[in-house]
LUMTORDREN-801409 format. One line per 8 residues: their letters; for each residue x, y, z of N, C-alpha, C. Coordinates in steps of 0.001 Angstrom, whole numbers, plus 500000, padded with zeros to 6 digits. Layout:
N
a	X:Y:Z:X:Y:Z:X:Y:Z ~ ...;
***
This chain:
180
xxxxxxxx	759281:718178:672035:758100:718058:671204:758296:716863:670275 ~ 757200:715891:669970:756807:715000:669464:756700:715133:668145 ~ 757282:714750:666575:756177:714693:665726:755230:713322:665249 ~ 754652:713557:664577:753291:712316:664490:754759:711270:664347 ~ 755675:710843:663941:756121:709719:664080:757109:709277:664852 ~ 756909:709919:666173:757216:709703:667339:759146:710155:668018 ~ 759540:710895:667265:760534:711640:666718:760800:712741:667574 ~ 761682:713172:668247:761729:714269:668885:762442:715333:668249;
xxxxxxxx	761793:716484:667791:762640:717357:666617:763611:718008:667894 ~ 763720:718122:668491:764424:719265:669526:765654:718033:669613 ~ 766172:717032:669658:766724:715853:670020:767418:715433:668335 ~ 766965:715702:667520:767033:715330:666166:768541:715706:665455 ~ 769453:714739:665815:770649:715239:665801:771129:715034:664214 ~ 770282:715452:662805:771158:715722:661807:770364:716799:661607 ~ 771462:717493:660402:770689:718895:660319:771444:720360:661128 ~ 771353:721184:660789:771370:722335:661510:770485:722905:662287;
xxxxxxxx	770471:724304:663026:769585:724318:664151:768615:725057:663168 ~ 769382:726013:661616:767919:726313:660816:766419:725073:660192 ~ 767165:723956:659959:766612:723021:659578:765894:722330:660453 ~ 766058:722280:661662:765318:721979:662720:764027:722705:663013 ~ 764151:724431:662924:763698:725097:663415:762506:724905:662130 ~ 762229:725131:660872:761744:725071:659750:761277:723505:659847 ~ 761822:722688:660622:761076:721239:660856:759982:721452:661545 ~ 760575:721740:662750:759647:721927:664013:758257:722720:663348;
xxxxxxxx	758193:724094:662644:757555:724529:662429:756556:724042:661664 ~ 757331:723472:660380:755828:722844:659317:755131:721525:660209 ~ 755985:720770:661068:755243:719764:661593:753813:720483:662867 ~ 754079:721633:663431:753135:722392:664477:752160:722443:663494 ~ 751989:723318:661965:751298:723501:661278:750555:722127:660866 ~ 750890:721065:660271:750995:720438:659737:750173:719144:660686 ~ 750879:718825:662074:750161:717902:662928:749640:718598:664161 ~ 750117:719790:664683:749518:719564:665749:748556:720890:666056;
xxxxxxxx	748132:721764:664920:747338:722799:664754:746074:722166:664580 ~ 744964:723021:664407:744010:722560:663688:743010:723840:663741 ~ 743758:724638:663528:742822:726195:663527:743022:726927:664247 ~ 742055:727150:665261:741764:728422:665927:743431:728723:666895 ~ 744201:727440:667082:745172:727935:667835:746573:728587:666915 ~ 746023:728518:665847:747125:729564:664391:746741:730865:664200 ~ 746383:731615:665478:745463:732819:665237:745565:733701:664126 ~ 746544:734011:663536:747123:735074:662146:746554:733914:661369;
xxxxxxxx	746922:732828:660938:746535:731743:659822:745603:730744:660202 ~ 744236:731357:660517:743724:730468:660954:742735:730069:659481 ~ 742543:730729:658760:741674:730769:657438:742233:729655:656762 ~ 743694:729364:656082:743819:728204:655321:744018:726711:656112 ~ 743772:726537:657164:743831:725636:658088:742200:725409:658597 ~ 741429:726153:658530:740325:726016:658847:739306:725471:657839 ~ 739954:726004:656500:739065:725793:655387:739575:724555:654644 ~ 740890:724594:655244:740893:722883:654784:740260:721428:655756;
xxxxxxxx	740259:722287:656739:739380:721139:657944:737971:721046:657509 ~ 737105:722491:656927:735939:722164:656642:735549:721142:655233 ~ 736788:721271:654543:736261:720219:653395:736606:719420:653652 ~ 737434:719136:654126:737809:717359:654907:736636:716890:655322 ~ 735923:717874:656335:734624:717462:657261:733613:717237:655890 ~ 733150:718121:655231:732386:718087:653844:732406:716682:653119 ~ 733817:716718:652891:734058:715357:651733:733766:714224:653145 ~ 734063:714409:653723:733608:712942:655060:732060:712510:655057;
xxxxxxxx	731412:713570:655306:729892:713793:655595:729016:713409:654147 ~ 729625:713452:653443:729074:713336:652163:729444:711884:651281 ~ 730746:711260:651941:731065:710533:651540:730708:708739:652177 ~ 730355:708929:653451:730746:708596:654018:729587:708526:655392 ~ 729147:706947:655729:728136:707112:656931:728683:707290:657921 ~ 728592:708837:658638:728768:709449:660047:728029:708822:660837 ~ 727943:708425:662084:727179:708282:663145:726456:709639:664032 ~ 727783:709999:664583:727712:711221:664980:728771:712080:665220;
xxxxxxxx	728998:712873:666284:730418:713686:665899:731412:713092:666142 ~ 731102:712666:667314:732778:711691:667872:733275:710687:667220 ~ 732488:709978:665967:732522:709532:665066:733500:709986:664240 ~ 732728:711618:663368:733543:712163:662394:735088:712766:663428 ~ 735214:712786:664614:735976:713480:664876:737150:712165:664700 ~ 736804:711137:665195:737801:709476:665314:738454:709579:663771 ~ 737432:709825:662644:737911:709583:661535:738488:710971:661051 ~ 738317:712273:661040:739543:713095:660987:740719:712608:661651;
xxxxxxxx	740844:712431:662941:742405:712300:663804:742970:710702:662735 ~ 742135:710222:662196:742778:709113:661246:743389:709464:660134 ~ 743174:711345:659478:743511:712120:658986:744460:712716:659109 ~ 744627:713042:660335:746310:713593:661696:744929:715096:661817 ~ 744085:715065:661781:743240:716468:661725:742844:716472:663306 ~ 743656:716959:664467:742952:716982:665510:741876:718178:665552 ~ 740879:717426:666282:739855:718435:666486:739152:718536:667888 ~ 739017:719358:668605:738213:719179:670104:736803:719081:669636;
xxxxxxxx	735994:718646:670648:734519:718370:670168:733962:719705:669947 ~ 734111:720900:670677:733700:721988:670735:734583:722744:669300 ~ 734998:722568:668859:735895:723024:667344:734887:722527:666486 ~ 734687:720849:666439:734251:720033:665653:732559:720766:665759 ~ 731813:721150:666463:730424:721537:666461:730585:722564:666119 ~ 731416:723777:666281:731561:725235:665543:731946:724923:664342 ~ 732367:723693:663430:732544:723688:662028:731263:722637:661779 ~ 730966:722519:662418:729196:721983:661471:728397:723140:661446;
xxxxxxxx	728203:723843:662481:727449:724530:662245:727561:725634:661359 ~ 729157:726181:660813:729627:727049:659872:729167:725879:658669 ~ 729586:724963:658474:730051:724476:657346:728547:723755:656946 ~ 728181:722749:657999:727623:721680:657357:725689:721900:657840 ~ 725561:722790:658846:723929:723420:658716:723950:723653:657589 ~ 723925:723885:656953:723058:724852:655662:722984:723746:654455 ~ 723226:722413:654696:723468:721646:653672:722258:720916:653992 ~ 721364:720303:655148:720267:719244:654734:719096:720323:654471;
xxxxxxxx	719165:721974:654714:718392:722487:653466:718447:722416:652226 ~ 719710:722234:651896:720666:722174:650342:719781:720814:649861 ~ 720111:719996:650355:719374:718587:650248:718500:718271:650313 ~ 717368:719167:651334:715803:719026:650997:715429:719641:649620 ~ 715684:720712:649869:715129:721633:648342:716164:721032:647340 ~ 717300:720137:647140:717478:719559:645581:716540:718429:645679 ~ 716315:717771:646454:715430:716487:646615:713930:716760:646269 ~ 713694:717929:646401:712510:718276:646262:711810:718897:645091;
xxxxxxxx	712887:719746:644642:712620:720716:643803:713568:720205:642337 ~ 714777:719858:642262:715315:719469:641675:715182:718444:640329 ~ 714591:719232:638613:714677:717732:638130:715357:717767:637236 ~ 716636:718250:637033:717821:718370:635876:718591:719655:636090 ~ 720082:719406:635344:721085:720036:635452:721598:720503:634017 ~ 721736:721339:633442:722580:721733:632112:723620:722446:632403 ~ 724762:721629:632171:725874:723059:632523:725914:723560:631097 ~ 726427:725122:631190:727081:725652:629642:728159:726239:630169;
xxxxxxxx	729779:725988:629526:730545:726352:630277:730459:726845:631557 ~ 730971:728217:632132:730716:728349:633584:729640:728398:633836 ~ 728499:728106:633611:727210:728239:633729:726268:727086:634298 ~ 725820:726620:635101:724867:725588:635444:723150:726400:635566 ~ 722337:725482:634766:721101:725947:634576:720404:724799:635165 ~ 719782:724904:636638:718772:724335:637341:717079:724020:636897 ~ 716814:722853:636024:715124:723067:636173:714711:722337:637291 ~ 713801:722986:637761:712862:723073:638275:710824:722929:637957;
xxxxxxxx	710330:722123:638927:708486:722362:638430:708725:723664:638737 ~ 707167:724045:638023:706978:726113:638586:707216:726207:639705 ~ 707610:727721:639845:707547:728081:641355:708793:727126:642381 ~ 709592:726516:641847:710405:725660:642646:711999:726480:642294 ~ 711809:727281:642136:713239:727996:641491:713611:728950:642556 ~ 712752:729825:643125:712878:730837:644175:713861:729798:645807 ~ 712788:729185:646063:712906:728589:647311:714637:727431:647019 ~ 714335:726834:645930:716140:726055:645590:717609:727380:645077;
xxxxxxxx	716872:728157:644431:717964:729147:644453:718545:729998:646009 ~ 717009:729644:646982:717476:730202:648225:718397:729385:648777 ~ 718266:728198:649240:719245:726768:649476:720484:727239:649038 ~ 720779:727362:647835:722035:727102:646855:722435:728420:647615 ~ 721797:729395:647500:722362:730730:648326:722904:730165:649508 ~ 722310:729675:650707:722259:729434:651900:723566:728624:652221 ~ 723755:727744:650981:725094:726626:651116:726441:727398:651197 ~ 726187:728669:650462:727284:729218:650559:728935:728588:649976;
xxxxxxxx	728659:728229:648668:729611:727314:647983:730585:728369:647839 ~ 731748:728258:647842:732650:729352:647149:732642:729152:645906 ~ 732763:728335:644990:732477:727921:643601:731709:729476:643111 ~ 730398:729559:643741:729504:730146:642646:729838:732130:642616 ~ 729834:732315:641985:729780:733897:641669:728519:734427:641967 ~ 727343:733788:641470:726171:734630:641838:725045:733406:641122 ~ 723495:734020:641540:722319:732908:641055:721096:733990:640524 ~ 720416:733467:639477:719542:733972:639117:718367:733110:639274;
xxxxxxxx	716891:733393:639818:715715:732433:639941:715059:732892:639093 ~ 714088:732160:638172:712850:732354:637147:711853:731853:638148 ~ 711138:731186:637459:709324:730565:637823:710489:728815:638057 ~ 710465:728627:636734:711426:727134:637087:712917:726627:636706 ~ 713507:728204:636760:714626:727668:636541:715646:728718:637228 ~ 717014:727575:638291:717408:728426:638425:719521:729066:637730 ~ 719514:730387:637418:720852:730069:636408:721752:730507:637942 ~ 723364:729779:637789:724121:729717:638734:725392:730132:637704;
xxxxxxxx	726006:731059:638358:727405:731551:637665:728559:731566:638490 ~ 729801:730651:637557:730550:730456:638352:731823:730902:637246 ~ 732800:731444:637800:733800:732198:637425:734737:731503:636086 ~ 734581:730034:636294:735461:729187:635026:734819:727874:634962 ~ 735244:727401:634018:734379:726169:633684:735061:724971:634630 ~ 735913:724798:634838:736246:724330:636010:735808:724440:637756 ~ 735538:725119:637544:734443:725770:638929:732938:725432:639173 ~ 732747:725485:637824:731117:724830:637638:731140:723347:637680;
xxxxxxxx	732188:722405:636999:732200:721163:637330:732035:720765:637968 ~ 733080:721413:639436:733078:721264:640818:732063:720995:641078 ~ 731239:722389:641238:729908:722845:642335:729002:721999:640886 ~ 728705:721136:639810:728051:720253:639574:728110:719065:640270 ~ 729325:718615:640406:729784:717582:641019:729116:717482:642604 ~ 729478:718660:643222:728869:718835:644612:727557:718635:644820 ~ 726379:718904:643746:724797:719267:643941:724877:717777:643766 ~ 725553:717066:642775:725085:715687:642468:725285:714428:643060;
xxxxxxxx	725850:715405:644208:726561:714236:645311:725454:714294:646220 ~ 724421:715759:646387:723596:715809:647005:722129:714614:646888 ~ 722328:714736:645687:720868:714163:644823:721639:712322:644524 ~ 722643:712150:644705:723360:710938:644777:723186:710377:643337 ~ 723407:711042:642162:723208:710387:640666:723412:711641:639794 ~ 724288:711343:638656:724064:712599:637880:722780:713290:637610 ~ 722217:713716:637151:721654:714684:636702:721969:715516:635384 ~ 722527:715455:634652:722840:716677:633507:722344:715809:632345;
xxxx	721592:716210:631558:720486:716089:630298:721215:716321:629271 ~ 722169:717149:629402:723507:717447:628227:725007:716976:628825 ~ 725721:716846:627919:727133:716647:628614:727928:718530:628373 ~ 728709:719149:628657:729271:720291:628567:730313:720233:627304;
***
């Protein structure tokens, strides 16, 4: 076996055979996993592939998948195309709703500590609090909708930064009318 720098750990003559073995291993994890084949640990390997994919997509003009997939493996993130379309559709569907309804509905941000308070014109609070539901951020704890405003609760004030940071990446410009 290979690792990414062309190294044969099985061949790797310093070291003991524990140190080898604890090599071999973090490098499987490390380069040549990428989820679904870590079946017991597939959750912290998966959820770090989806924000990789997230922060890419957001950061960054995609073409299309084989695109984002060229620029993960520039990451060491292998991905098969059929992996790579089961994590858009977990991860990254629910976001150009996210992005219609902030684009739409969206006209300011107040955080108060863990707290972010969404205005909204009337009636634009229901349908963007559904979105924000739909995105499924881990950040948020829970959302409340009015007529035009919607409140978002997130567990620490550090958490709300985040998921501020995230909406405003949506809308591509701050937004917040107050500073925190």
């Amino acid at each position: 076996m290979a690792c990414a720098l062309g190294v044969s750990l099985f061949s790797w003559p310093y070291g003991t055979q524990p140190v080898k073995n604890a090599l071999t291993k973090l490098f499987r994890s490390l380069y040549f996993y990428t989820g679904e084949e870590l079946s017991g640990k597939m959750g912290s390997a998966k959820k770090f592939r989806h924000g990789q994919i997230l922060r890419l997509v957001t950061s960054e003009r995609i073409a299309n998948q084989e695109d984002l997939r060229r620029r993960l493996s520039l990451q060491r993130l292998r991905v098969t195309q059929a992996t790579l379309s089961r994590d858009l559709v977990e991860e990254i569907a629910p976001m150009p709703t996210l992005a219609r309804a902030l684009g739409e509905f969206l006209l300011d941000i107040r955080p108060a500590e863990n707290l972010l308070v969404l205005k909204t014109p009337p009636s634009g609070a229901q349908p963007l609090a559904a979105a924000v539901d739909g995105a499924k951020f881990p950040e948020i704890a829970g959302t409340i909708a009015g007529d035009d405003t919607v409140l978002i609760i997130t567990p620490t004030r550090r958490q709300r930064e985040s998921l501020q940071h995230k909406i405003e990446s949506f809308v591509g410009r701050p937004l917040s009318s107050r500073a925190s």
